[in-house]
N, C-alpha and C positions, 0 to 999 in steps of 0.2 A: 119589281120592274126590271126588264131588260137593257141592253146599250138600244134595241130598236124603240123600246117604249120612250126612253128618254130623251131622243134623239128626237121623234115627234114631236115630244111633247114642248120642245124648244124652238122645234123650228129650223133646225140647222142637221148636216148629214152627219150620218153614224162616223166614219171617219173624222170629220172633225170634231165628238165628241169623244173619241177613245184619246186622240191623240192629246186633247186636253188633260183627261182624264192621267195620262199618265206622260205628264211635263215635257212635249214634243216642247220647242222653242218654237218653230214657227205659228203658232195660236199664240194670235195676242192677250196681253192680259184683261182683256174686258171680258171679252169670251170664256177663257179659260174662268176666270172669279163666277161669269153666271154658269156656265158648267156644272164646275165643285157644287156650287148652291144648291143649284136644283139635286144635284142626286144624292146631297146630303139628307135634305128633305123628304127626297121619294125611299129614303133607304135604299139607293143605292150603291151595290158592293161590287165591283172588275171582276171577272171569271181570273184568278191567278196565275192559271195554264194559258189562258188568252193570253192575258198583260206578258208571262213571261216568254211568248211566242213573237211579241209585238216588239217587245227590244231587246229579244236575244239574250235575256237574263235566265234564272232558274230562281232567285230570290232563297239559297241554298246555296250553305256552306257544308266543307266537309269533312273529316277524319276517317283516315283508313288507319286501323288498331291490329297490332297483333296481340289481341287480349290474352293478357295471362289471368290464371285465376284470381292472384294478390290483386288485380287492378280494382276488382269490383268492391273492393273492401278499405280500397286505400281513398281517404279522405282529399290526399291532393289532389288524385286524377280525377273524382270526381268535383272536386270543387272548380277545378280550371273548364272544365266540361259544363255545370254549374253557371259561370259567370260567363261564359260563351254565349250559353243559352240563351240566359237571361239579357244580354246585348243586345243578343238578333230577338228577340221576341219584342222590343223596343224599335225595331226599324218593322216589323210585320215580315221576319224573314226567319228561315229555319236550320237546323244543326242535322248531320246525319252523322252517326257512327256507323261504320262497315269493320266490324272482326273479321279478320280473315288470319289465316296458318300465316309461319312466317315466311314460310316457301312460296308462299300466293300473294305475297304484298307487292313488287315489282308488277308483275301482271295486272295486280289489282288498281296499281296507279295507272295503267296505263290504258284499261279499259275505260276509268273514270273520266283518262284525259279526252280518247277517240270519241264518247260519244256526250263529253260538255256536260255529265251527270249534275253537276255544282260549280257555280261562277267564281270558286277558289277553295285550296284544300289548307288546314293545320298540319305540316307534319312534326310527330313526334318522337322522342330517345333518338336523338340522332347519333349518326354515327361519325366516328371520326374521318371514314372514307364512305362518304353515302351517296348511292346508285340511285336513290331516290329523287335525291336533290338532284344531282346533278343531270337527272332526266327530265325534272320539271322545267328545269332551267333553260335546257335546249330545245322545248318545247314552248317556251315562253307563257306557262302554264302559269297563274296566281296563286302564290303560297304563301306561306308564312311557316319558317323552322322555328319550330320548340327549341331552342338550343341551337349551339352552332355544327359545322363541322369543317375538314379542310380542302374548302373550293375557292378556286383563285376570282371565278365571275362573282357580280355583287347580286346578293339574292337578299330579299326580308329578314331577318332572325326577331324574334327574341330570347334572352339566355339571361343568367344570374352570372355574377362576377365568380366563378370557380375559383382560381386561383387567390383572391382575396378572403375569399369565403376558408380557405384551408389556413390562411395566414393567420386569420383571426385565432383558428381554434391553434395550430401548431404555438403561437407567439401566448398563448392563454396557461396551456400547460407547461409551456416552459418557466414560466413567470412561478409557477407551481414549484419548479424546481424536477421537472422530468426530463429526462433527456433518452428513457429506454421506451418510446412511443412508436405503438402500430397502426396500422394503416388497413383497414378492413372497406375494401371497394368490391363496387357494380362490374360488370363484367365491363374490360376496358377496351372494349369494339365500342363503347358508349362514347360518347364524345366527353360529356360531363365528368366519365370515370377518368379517362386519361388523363385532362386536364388536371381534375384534383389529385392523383396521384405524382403525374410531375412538378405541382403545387408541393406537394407534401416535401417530393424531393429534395427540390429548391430551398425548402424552407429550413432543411433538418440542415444541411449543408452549409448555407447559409449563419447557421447558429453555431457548426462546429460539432455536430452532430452526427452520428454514424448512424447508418440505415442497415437494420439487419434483416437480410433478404426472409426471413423464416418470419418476419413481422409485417408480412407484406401480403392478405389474404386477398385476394379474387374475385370473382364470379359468384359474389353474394348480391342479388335482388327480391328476396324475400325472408318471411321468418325463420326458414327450415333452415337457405343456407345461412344466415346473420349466426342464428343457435353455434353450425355448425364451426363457424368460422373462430367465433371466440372459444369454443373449444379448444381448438387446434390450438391458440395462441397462451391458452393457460396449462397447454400439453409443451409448451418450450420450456425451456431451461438455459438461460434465465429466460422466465416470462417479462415482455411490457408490465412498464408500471401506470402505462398508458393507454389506451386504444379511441381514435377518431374512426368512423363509420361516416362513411360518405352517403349514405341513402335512410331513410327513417323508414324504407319496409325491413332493413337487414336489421338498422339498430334496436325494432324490439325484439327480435330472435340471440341477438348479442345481448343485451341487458339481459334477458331470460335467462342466457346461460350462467351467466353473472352469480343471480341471485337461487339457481338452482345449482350451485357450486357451492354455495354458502359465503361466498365474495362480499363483503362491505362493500359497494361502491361509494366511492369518495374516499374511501381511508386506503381499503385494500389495495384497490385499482380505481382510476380514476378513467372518464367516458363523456365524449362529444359525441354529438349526432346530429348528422347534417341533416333539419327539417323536424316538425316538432311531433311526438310522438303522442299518439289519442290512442292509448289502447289499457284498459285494465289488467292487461296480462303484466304489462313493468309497475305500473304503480308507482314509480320515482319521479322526481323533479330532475328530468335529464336537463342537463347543457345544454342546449343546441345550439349550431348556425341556422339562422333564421334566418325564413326570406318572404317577403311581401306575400300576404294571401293569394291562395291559388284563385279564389274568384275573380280579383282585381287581374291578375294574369293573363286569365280567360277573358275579359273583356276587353284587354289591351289587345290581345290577338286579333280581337276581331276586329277593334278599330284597326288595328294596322294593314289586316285585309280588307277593309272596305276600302281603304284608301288607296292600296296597292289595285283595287279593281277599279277603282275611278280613278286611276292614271298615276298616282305617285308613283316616281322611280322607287326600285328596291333597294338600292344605297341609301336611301333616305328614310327608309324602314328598318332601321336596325338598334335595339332598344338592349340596353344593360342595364339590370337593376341588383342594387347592392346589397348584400347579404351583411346581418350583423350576429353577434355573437349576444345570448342571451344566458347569463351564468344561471346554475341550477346547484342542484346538494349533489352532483357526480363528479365533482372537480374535488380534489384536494391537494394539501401538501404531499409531495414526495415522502415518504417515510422507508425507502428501498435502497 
């Protein structure tokens, strides 16, 4: 049955059976109730294109990704993408991923915005100074940042407490009795990275600790650089008797190196790692800083865009959840 078949068959014009159909306010509710009924009964389904021509929706959310290969393998991003999913498929509405280079991502938001592709976008790895946001912003475009970054307008976010999340583990190994701890981060354009490594700072500081600049690796966001990074730090002299890993795709390439060293972890050297590691290749009961499942993540996101597309202020969308410290066998005593 069509909107025209229904519409006959009630008695009442096609317009005021769509508009029923999809909660105009002015259909009162007698109409609107015998509406719903009948075309529940006729197996009545809206044309989706229709309905979302009708109020200017797309019923579609979105992400623009600059996909690296690690992403397709990595359990958070898929589980935050996961619990997205599964949000919007409870409201009758849909997810789109768009990979694009990372040189096409600017253009790519901004195509998306010109032609209204999706009634609001996820963005994600933000940056500390990001073009992205700060485009959407001025375009009054519906978003939601994965993370924060630093913009002075108030925008949506949600993010993990960084800075806390490093205290735990820095305040954890010191308790240990280390004091010669490294610091192996994401490339620190990332908002996440900079913050926990001025975290890390603060924290060594703080304790009376000395930070040596050679304990201080980089530009690790996968297993190949993680491998490479702990390398480099059991190539110092003196080496850490320590190492925190701020990303759980670097910290199984760093535990690898580890135990392909011949290194006891927990006795030799001891090892955090920010985010929990599912991979056969470490085989260890890591440490981690732990943070709330990435599914629950994903579907806070999308509450928090739906609400930002039905009118909540973005000041009033900004969500921090607190990272705890989960002890494993990679923690030991100091013996150095």
């Amino acid at each position: 049955m069509n909107l025209k078949s229904l519409a006959r068959t009630l008695g009442i014009s096609k317009t005021t059976v769509s508009r029923a159909l999809n909660g105009y306010p002015e259909v009162n509710v007698h109409t609107r109730e015998r509406v719903l009924a009948a075309a529940k009964e006729a197996g009545y389904e809206a044309n989706p294109m229709a309905r979302s021509l009708a109020v200017g929706r797309t019923n579609v959310f979105g992400i623009i990704y600059p996909l690296l290969p690690s992403d397709l393998g990595d359990p958070m991003f898929l589980g935050v993408v996961g619990g997205m999913s599964a949000a919007l498929e409870k409201s009758k509405m849909n997810l789109i991923i768009a990979p694009v280079s990372p040189k096409n991502e600017l253009p790519s938001y901004e195509q998306m915005v010109r032609g209204r592709r999706v009634d609001g976008l996820v963005v994600s790895r933000t940056l500390v100074h990001d073009e992205r946001i700060a485009y959407l912003v001025k375009k009054g475009f519906p978003f939601v940042a994965h993370g924060r970054t630093e913009l002075k307008q108030p925008y949506a976010w949600f993010d993990y407490d960084n800075e806390a999340g490093i205290g735990l583990a820095c305040a954890h190994l010191i308790e240990h009795g280390h004091s010669r701890i490294a610091l192996v981060s994401a490339p620190l354009e990332l908002n996440f990275a900079c913050q926990r490594k001025n975290s890390f700072i603060a924290c060594m500081q703080a304790a009376g600790l000395a930070v040596d600049p050679r304990h201080l690796v980089d530009n690790t966001l996968d297993r190949r650089t993680g491998y490479q990074a702990m390398q480099e730090l059991l190539a110092c002299s003196p080496r850490p008797t320590a190492v925190i890993v701020d990303n759980h795709l670097s910290g199984v390439g760093a535990v690898r190196a580890l135990l392909d060293a011949g290194i006891e972890i927990g006795k030799d050297m001891s090892v955090i790692v920010w985010g929990s590691i599912e991979d056969s290749l470490v085989g260890s009961n890591v440490t981690t800083i732990d943070q709330p499942g990435p599914n629950e993540a994903g579907a806070k996101m999308t509450e928090m865009l739906s609400a930002l597309v039905a009118g909540t202020p973005p000041a009033q969308l900004q969500v921090l959840w607190q990272p705890v410290l989960l002890p494993g066998a990679t923690v030991g005593r100091c013996i150095a």
